[in-house]
N, CA, C and O atoms as a GROMACS GRO file, in nm:
protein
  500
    1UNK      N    1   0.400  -4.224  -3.831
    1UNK     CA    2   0.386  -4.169  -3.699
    1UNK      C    3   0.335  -4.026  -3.706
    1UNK      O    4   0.374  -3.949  -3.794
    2UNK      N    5   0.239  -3.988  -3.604
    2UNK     CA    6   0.179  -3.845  -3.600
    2UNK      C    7   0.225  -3.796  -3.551
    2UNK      O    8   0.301  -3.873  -3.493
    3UNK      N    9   0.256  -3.633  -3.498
    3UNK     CA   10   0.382  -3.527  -3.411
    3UNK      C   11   0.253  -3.518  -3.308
    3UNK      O   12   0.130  -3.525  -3.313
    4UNK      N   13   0.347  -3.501  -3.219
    4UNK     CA   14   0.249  -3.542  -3.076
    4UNK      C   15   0.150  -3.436  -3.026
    4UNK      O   16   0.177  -3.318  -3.048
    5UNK      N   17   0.059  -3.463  -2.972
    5UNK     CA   18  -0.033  -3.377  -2.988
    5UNK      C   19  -0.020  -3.264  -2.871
    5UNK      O   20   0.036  -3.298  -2.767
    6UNK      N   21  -0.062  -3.151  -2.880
    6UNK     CA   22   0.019  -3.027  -2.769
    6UNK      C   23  -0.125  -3.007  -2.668
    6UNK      O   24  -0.241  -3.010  -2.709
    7UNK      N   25  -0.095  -2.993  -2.579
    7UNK     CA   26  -0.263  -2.982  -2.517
    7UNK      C   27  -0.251  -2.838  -2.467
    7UNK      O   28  -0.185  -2.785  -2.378
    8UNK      N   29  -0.332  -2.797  -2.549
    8UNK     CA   30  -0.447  -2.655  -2.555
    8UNK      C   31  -0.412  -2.626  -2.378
    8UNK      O   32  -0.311  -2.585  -2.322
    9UNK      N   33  -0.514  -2.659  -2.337
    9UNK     CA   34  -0.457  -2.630  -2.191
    9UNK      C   35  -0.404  -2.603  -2.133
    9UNK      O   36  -0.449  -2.556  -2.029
   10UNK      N   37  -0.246  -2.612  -2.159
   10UNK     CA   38  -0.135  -2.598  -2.039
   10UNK      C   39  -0.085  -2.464  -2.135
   10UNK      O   40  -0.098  -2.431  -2.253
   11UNK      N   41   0.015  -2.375  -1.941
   11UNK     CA   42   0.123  -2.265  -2.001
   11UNK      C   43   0.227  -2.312  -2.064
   11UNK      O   44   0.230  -2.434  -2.048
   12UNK      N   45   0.315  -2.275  -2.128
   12UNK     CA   46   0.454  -2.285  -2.162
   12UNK      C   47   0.504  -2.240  -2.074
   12UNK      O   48   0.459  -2.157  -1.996
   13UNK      N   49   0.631  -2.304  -2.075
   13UNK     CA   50   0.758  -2.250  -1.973
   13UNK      C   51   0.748  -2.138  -1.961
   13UNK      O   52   0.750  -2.106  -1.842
   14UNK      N   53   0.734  -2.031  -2.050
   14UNK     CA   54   0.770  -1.878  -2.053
   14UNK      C   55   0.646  -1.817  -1.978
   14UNK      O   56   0.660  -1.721  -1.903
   15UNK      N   57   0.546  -1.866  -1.997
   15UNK     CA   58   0.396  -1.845  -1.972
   15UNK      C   59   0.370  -1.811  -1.803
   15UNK      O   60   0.339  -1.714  -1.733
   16UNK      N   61   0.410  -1.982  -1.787
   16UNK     CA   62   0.467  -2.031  -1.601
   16UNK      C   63   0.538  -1.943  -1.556
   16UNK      O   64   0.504  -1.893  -1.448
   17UNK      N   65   0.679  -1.887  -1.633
   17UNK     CA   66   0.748  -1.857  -1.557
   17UNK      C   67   0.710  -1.675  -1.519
   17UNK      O   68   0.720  -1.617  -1.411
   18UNK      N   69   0.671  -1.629  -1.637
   18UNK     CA   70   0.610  -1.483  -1.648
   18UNK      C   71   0.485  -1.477  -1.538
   18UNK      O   72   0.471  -1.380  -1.464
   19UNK      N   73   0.407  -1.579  -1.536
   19UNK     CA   74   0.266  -1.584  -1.472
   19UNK      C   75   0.333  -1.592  -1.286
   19UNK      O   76   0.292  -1.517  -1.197
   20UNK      N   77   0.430  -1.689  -1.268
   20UNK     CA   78   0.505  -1.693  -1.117
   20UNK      C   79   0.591  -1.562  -1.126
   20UNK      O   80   0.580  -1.507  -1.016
   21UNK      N   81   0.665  -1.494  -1.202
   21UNK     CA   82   0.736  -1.381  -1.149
   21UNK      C   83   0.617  -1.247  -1.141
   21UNK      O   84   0.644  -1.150  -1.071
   22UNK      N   85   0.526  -1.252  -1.196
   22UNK     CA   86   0.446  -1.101  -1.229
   22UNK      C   87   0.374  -1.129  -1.054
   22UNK      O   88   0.396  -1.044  -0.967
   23UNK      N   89   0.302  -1.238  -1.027
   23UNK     CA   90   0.222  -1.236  -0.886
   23UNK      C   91   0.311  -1.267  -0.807
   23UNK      O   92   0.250  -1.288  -0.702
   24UNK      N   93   0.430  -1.286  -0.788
   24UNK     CA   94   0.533  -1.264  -0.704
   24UNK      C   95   0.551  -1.125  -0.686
   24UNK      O   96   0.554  -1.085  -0.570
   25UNK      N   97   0.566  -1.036  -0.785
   25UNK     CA   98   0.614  -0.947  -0.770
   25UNK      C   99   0.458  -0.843  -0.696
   25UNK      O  100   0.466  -0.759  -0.606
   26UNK      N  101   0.334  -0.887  -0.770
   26UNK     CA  102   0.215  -0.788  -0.692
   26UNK      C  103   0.208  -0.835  -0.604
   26UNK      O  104   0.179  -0.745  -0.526
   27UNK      N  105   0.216  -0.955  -0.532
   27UNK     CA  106   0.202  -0.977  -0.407
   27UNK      C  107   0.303  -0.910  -0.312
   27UNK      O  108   0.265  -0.891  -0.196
   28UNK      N  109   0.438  -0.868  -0.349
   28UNK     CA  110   0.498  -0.810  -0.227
   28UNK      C  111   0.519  -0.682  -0.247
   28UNK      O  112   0.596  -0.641  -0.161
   29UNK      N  113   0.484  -0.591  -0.329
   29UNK     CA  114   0.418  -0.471  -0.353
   29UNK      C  115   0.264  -0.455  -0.252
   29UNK      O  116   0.264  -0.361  -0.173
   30UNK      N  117   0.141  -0.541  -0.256
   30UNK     CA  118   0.075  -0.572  -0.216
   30UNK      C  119   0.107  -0.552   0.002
   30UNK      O  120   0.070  -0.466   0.082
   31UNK      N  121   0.178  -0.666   0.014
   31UNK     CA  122   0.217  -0.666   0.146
   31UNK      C  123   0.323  -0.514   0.199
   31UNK      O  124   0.330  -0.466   0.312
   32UNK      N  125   0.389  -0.472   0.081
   32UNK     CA  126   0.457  -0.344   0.163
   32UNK      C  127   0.376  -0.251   0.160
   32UNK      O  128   0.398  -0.165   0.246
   33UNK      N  129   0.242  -0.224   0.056
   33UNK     CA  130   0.148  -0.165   0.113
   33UNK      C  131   0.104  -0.136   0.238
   33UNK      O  132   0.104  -0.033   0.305
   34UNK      N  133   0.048  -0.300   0.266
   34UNK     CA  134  -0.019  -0.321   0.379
   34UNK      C  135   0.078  -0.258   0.487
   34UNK      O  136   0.046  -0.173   0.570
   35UNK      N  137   0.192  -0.309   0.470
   35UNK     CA  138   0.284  -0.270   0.613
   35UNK      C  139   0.268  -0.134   0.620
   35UNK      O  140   0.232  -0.085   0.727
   36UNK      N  141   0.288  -0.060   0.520
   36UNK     CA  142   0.282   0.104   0.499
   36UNK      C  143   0.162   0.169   0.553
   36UNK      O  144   0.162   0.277   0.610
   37UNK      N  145   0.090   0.117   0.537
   37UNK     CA  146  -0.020   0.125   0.608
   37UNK      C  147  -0.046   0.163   0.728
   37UNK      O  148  -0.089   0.260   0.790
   38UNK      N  149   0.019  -0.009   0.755
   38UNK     CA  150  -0.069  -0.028   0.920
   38UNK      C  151   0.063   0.030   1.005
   38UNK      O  152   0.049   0.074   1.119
   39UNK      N  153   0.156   0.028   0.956
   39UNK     CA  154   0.251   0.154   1.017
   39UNK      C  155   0.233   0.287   1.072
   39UNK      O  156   0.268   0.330   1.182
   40UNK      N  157   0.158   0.355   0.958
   40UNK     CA  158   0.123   0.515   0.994
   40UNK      C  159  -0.008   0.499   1.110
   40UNK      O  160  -0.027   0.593   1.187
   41UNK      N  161  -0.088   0.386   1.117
   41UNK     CA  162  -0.162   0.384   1.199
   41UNK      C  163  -0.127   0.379   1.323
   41UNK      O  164  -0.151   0.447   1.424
   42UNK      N  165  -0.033   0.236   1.285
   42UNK     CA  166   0.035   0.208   1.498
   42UNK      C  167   0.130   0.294   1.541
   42UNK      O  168   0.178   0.270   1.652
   43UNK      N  169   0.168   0.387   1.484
   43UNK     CA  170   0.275   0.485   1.546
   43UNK      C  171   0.208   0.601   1.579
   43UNK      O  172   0.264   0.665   1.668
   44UNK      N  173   0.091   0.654   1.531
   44UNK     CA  174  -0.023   0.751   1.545
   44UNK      C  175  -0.049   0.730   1.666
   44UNK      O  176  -0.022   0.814   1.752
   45UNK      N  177  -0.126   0.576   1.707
   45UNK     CA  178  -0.168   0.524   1.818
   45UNK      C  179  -0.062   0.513   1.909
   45UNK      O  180  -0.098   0.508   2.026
   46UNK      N  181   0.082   0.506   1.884
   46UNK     CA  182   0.171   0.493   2.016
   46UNK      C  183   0.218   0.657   2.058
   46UNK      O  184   0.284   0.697   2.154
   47UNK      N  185   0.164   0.719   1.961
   47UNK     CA  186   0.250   0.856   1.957
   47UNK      C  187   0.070   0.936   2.055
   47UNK      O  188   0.101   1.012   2.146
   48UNK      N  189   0.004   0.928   2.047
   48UNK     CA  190  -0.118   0.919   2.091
   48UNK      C  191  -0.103   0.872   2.285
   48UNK      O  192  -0.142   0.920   2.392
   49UNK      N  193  -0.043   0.782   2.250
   49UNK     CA  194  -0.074   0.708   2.422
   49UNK      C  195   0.037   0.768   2.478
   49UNK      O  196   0.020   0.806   2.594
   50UNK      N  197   0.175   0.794   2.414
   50UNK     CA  198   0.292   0.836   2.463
   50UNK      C  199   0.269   1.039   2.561
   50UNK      O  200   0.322   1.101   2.654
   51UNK      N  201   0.171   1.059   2.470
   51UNK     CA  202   0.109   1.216   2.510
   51UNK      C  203   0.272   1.323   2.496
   51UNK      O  204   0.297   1.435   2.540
   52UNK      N  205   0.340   1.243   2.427
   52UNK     CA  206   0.483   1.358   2.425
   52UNK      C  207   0.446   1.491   2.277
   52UNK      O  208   0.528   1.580   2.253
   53UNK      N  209   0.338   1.480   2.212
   53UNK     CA  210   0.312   1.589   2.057
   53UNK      C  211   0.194   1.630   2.160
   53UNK      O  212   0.135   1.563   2.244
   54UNK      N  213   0.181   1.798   2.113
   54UNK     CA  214   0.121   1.934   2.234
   54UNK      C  215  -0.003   1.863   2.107
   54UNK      O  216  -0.099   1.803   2.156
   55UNK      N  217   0.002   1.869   2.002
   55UNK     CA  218  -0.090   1.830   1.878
   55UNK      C  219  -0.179   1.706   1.983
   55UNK      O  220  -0.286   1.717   2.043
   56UNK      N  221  -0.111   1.625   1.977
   56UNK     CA  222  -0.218   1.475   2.029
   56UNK      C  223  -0.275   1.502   2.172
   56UNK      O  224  -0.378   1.451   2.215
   57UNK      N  225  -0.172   1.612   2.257
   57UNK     CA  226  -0.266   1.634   2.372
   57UNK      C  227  -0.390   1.720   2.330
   57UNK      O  228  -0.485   1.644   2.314
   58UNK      N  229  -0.413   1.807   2.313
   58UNK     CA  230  -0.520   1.841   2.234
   58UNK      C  231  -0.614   1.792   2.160
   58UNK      O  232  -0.734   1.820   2.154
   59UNK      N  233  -0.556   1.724   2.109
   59UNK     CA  234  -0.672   1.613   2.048
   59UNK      C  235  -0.773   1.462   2.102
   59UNK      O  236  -0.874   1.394   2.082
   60UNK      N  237  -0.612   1.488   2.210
   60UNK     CA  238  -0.709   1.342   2.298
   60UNK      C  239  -0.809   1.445   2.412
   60UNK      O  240  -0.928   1.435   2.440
   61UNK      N  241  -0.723   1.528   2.452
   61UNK     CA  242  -0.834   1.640   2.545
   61UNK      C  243  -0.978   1.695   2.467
   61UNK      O  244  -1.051   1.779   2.520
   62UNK      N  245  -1.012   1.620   2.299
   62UNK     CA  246  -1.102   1.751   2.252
   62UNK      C  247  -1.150   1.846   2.260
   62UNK      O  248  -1.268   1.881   2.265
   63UNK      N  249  -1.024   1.914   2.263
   63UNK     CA  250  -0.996   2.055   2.225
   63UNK      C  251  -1.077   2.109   2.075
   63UNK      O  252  -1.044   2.060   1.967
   64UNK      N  253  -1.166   2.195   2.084
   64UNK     CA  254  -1.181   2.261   1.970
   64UNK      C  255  -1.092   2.289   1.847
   64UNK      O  256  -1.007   2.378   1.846
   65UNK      N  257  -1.119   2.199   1.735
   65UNK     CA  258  -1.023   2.280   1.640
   65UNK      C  259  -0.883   2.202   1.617
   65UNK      O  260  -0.791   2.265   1.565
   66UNK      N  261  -0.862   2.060   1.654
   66UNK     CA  262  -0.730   1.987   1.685
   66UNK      C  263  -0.824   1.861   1.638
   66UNK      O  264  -0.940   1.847   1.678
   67UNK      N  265  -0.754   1.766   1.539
   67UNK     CA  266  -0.761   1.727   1.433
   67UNK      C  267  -0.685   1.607   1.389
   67UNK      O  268  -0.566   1.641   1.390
   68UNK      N  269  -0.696   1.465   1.345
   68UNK     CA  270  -0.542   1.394   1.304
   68UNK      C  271  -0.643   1.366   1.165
   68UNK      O  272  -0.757   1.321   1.171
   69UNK      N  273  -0.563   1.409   1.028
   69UNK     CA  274  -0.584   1.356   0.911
   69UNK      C  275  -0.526   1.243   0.897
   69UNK      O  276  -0.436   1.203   0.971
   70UNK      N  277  -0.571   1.182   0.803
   70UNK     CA  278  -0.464   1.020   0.776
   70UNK      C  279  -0.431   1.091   0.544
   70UNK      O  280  -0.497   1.180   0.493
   71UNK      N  281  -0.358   1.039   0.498
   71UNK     CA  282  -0.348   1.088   0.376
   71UNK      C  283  -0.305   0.946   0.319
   71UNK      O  284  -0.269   0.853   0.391
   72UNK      N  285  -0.317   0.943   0.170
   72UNK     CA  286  -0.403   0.790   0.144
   72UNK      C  287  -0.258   0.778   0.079
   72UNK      O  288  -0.186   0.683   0.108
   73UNK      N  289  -0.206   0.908  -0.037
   73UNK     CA  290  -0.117   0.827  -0.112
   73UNK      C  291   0.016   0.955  -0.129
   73UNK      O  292   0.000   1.049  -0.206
   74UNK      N  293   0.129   0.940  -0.052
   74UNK     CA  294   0.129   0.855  -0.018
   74UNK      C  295   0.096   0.852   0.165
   74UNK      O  296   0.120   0.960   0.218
   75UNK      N  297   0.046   0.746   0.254
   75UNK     CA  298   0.011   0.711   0.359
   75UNK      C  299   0.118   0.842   0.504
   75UNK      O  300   0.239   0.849   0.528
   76UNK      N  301   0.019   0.907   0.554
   76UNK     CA  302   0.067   1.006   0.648
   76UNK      C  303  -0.010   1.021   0.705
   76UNK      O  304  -0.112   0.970   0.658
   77UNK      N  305  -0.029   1.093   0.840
   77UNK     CA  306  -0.098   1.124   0.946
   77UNK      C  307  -0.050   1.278   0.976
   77UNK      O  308   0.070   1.289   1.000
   78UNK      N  309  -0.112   1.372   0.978
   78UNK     CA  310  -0.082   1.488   1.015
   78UNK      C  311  -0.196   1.520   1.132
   78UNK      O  312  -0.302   1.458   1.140
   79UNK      N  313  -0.153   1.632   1.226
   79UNK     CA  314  -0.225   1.651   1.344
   79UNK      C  315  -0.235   1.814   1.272
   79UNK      O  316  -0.150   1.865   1.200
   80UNK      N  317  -0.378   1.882   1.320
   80UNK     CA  318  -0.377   2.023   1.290
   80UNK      C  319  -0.418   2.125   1.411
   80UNK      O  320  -0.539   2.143   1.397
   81UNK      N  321  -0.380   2.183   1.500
   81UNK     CA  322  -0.438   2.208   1.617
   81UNK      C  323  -0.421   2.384   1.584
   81UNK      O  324  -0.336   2.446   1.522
   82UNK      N  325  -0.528   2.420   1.647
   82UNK     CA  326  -0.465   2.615   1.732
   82UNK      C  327  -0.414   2.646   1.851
   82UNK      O  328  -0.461   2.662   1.963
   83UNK      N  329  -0.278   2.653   1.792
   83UNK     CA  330  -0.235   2.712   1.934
   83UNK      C  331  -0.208   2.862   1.928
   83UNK      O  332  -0.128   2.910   1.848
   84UNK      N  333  -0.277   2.934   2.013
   84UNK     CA  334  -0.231   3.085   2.034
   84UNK      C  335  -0.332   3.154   1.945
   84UNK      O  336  -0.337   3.277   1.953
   85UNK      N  337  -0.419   3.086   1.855
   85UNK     CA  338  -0.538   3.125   1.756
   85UNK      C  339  -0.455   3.091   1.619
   85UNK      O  340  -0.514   3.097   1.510
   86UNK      N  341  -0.316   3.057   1.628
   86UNK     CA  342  -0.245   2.999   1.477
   86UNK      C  343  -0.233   2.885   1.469
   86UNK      O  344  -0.164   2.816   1.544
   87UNK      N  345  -0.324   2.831   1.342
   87UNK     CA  346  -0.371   2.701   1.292
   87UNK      C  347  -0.189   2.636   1.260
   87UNK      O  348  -0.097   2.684   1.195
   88UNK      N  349  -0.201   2.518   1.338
   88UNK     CA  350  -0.060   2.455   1.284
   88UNK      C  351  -0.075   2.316   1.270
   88UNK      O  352  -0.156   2.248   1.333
   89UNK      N  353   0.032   2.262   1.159
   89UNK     CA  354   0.005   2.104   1.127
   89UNK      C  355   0.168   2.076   1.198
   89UNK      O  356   0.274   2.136   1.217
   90UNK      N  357   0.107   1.951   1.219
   90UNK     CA  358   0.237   1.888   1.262
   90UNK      C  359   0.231   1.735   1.206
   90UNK      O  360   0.140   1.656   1.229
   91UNK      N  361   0.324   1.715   1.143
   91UNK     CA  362   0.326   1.540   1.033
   91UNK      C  363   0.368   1.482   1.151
   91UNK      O  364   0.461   1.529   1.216
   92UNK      N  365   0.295   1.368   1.190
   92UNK     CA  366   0.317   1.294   1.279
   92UNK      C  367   0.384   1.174   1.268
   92UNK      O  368   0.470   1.128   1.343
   93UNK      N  369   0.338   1.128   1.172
   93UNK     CA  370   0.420   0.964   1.094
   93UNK      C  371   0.446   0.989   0.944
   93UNK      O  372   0.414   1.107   0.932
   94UNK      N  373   0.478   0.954   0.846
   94UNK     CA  374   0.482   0.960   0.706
   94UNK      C  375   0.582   0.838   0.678
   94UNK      O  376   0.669   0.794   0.753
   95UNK      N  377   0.546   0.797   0.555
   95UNK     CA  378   0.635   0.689   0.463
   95UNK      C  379   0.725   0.712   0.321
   95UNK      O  380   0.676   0.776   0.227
   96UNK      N  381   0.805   0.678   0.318
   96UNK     CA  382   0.887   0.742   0.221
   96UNK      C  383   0.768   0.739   0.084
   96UNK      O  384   0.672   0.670   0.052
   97UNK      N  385   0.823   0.825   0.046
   97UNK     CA  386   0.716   0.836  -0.115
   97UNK      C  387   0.796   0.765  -0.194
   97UNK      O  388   0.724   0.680  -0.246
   98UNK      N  389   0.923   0.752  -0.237
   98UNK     CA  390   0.961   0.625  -0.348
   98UNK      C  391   0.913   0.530  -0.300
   98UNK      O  392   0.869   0.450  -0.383
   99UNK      N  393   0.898   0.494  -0.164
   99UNK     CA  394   0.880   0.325  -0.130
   99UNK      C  395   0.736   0.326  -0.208
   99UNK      O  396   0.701   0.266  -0.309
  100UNK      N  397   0.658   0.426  -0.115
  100UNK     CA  398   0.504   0.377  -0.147
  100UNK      C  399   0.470   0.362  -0.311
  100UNK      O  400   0.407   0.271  -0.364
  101UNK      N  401   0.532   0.481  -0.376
  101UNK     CA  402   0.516   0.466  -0.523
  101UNK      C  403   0.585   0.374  -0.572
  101UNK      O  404   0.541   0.332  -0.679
  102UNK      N  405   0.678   0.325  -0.534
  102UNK     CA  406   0.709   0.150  -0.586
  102UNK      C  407   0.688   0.048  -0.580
  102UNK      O  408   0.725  -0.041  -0.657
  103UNK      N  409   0.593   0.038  -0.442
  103UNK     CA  410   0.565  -0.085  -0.389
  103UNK      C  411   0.414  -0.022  -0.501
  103UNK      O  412   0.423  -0.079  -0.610
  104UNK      N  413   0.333   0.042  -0.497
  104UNK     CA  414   0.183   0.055  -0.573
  104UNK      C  415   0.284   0.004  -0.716
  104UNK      O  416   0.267  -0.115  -0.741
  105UNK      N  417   0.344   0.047  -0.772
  105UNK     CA  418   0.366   0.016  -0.883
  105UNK      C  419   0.404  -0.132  -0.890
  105UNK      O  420   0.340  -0.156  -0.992
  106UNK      N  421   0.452  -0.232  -0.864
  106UNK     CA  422   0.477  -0.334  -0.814
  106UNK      C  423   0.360  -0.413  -0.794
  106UNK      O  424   0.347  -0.533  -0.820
  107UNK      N  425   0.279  -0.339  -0.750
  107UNK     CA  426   0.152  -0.424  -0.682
  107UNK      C  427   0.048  -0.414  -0.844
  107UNK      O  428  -0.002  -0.507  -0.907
  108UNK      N  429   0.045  -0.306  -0.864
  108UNK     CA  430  -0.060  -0.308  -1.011
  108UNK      C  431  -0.003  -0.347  -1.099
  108UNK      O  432  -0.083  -0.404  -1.173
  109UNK      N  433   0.151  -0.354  -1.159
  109UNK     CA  434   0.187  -0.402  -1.254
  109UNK      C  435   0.180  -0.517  -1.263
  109UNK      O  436   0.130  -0.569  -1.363
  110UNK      N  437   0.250  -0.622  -1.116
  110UNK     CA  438   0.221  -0.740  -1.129
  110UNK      C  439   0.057  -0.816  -1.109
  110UNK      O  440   0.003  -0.919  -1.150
  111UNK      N  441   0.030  -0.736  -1.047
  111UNK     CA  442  -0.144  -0.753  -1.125
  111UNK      C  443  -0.166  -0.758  -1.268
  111UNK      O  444  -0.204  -0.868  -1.306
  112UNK      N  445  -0.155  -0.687  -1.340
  112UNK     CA  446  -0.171  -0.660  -1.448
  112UNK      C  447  -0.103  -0.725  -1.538
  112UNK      O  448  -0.166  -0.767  -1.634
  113UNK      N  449   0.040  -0.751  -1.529
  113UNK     CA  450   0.108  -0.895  -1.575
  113UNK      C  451   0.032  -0.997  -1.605
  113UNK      O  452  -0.011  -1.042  -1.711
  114UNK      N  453   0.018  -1.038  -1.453
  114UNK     CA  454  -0.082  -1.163  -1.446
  114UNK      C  455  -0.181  -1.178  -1.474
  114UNK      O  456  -0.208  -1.299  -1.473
  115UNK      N  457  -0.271  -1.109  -1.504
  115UNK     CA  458  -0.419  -1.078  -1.535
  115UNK      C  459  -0.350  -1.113  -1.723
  115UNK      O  460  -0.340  -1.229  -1.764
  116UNK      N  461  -0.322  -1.029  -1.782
  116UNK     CA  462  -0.277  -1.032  -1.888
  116UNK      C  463  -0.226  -1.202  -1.961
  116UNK      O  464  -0.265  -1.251  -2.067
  117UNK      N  465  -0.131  -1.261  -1.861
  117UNK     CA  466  -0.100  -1.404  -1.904
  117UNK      C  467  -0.225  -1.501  -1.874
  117UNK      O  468  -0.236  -1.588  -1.961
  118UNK      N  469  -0.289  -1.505  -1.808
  118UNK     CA  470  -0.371  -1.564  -1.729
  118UNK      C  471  -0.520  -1.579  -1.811
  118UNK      O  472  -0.588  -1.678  -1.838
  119UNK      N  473  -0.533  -1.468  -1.830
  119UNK     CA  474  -0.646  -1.414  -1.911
  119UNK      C  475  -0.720  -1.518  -2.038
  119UNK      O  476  -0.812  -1.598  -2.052
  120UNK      N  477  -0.613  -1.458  -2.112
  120UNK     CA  478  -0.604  -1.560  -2.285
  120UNK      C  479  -0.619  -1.690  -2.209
  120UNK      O  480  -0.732  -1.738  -2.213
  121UNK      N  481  -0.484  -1.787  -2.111
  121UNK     CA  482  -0.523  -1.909  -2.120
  121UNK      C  483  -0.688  -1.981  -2.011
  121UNK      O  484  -0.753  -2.085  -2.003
  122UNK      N  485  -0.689  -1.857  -1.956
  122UNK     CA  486  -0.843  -1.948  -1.894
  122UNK      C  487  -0.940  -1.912  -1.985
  122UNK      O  488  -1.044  -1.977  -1.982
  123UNK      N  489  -0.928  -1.816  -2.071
  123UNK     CA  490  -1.022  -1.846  -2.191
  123UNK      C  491  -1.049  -1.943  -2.257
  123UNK      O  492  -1.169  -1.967  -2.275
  124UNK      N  493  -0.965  -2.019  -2.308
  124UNK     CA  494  -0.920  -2.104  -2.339
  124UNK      C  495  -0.993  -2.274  -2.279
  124UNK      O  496  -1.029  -2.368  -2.350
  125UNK      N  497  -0.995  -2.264  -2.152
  125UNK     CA  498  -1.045  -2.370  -2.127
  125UNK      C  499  -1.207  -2.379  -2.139
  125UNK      O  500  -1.265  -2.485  -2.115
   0.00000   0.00000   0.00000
């Protein structure tokens, strides 16, 4: 009798199971991104329509010199207006910085996990 033959092809258990926990894990790194995101946006926009920040009246009035930055990492919105001829910022929304730096880390590692397991075996085929 011959020992049975292993097919080239397939993951191992460890393979499967590393390859399902790593894109589990970038995918919801991935999505708290996104939420982080589209957060600092829709609260900009409600804080905007609400007209209660002297910053957003000014800015929806275009006023000279009044301003909303967006900031990428981590994700914030600051307003910069003159009032009185003194340039002032006012943070309008912001996201915690551990979250965002954990969820990015989360999101590239398990990228990178998976890319890594994945890699070798579609070579392979």
């Amino acid at each position: 009798m011959s020992a049975p033959v292993r097919n080239r092809w397939r993951l191992n258990r460890r393979q499967s199971l590393v390859l399902l926990l790593a894109s589990g894990i970038g995918v919801v790194g991935l999505v708290v991104l996104g939420i982080a995101y589209l957060h600092v946006w829709t609260e900009t926009l409600q804080l905007s329509a609400e007209e209660s920040v002297p910053c957003l009246q000014a800015y929806t009035a275009q006023t000279e010199g009044a301003h909303v930055s967006y900031g990428v990492a981590p994700p914030d919105s600051v307003c910069t207006w003159q009032n009185g001829g003194v340039e002032q910022e006012v943070v309008l929304v912001s996201t915690p910085a551990g979250t965002f730096w954990l969820a990015l880390t989360a999101a590239v590692g398990g990228i990178g996990v998976s890319a890594a397991v994945a890699v070798p075996w579609l070579r392979r085929l």
